[in-house]
C-alpha positions in Angstrom: 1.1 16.5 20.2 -1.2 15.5 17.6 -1.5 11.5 16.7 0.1 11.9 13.9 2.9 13.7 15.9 3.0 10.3 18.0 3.0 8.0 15.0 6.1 5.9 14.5 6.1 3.0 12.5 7.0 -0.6 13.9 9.6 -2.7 12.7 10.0 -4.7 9.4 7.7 -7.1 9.1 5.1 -9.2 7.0 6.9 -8.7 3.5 8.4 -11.3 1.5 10.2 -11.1 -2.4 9.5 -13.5 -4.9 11.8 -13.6 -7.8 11.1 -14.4 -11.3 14.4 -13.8 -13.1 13.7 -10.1 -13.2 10.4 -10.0 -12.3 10.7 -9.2 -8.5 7.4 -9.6 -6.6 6.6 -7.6 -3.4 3.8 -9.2 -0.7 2.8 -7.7 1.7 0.5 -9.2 4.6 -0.9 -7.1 7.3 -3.7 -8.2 9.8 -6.5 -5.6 10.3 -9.0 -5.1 13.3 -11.9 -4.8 10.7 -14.0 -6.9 8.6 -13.5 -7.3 5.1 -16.1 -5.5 3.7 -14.9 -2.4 5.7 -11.5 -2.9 4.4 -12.9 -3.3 0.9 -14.3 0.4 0.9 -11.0 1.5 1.9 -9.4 0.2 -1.0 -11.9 0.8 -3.5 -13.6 4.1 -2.4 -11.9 7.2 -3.6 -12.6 9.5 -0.8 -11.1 6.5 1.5 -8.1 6.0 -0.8 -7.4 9.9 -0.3 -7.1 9.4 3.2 -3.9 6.7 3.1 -3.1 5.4 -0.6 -0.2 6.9 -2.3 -2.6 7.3 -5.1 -5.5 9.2 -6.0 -8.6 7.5 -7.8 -11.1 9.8 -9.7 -13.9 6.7 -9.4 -14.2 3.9 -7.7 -11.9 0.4 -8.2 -15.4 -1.8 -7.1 -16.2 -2.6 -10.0 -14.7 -5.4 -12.7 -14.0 -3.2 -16.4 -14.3 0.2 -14.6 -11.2 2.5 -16.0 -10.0 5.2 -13.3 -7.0 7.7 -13.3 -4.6 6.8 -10.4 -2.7 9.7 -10.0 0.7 9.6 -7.9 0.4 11.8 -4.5 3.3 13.8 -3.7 5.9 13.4 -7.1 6.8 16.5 -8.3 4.8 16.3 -11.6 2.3 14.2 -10.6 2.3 10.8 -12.6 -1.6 9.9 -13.8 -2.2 6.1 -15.2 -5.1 5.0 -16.6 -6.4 1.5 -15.1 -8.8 -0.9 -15.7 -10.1 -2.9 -13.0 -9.5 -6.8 -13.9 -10.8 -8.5 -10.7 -13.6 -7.3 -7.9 -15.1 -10.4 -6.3 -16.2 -7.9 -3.0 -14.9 -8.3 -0.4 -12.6 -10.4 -1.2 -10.3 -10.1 -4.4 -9.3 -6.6 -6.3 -6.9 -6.6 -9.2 -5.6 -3.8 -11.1 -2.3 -2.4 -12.5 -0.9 0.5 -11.5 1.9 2.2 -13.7 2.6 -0.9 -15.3 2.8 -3.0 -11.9 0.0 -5.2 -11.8 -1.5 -5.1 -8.0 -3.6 -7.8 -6.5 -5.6 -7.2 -3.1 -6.3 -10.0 -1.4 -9.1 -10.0 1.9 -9.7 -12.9 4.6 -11.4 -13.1 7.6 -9.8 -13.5 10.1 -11.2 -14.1 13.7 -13.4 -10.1 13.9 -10.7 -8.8 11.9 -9.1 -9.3 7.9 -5.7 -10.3 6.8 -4.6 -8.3 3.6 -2.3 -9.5 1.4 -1.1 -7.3 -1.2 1.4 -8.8 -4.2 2.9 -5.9 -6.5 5.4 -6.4 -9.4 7.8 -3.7 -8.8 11.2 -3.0 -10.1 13.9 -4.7 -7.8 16.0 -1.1 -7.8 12.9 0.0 -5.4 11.5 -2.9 -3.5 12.9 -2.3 -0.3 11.4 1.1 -0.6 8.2 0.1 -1.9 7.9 -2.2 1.7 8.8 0.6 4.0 6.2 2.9 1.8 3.3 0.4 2.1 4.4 -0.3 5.6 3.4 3.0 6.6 0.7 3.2 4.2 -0.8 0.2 5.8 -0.3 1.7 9.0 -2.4 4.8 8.4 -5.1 2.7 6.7 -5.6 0.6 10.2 -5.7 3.9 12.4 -8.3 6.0 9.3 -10.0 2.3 9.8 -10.1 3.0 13.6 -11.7 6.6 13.3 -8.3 7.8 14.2 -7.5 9.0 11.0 -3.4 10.8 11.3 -3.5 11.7 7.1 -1.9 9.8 4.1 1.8 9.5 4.7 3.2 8.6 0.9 5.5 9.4 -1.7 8.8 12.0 -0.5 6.6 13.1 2.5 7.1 9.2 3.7 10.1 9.5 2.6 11.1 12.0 5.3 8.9 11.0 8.2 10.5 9.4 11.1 11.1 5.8 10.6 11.1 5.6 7.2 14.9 5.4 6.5 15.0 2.6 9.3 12.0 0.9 7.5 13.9 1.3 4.0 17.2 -0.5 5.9 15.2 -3.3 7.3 13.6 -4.4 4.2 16.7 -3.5 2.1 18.8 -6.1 4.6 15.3 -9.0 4.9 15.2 -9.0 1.3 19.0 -9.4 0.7 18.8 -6.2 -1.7 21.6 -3.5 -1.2 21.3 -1.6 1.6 20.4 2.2 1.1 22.5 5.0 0.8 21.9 8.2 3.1 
């Protein structure tokens, strides 16, 4: 079996909600083995970003005022935003917006390794998805990270690997949103 054969995603965990009325904010902290300014290249470089994002970047997001086309991996017409990048203090903030959801990376050292934060407005219909997407997402980052890359897992392709369903529940139950039907 191949490691991506293997791969099964942990439990819930490292996500909170913030509600603003009906802006709904997903956060999402994961601690990585690697330094920041490895991490940074992974979220900034598009050859990187093709290996776990659910997006596709025709430049690079390094750079403050640089405009890029994110395009959506795996919808059946694909979905291409134009974004300009608002923050890059390398390696430690990025901030961009994404389809109309503003997205802020945030990178600290921690001990040899980096805690990312991520905060995403997203609509509240989809947040427990959003979690279990970025859950795995996160998790493919950490093994391409390794040199064990398994391949970007996003979009309906996440949406039928193994785990994801369970991912969707917990988050849909830890964030006190309806639970899932299917």
């Amino acid at each position: 079996m191949t490691a991506r054969e293997l791969y099964a995603p942990g439990p819930a965990g490292g996500a909170q909600v913030r509600k603003d009325g009906e802006k709904w904010t997903l956060i999402l902290v994961r601690e990585l083995h690697h330094a920041p300014e490895k991490v940074w290249q992974a979220l900034t470089d598009p050859a990187q970003l093709r290996q776990w994002a659910p997006f596709d970047a025709d430049g690079s997001l390094g750079t403050v005022g640089t405009t890029v086309k994110l395009t959506t991996v795996g919808a059946p017409t694909p979905h291409v935003t134009e974004t300009t990048v608002t923050r890059a203090d390398a390696p430690k903030v990025l901030e961009y917006n994404w389809g109309g959801f503003d997205m802020r990376w945030q990178l600290e050292a921690v001990g040899g390794g980096t805690r990312l934060t991520l905060w995403t407005n997203i609509d509240r219909r989809f947040i427990s998805m959003g979690a279990a997407g970025w859950h795995i997402c996160f998790d493919v980052l950490e093994r391409l990270l390794a040199g064990q890359p398994i391949g970007r897992i996003a979009g309906p392709e996440a949406m039928k690997f193994g785990g994801w369903q369970r991912l969707h529940a917990e988050y849909a139950k830890q964030f006190g949103v309806e639970t899932p039907r299917g």
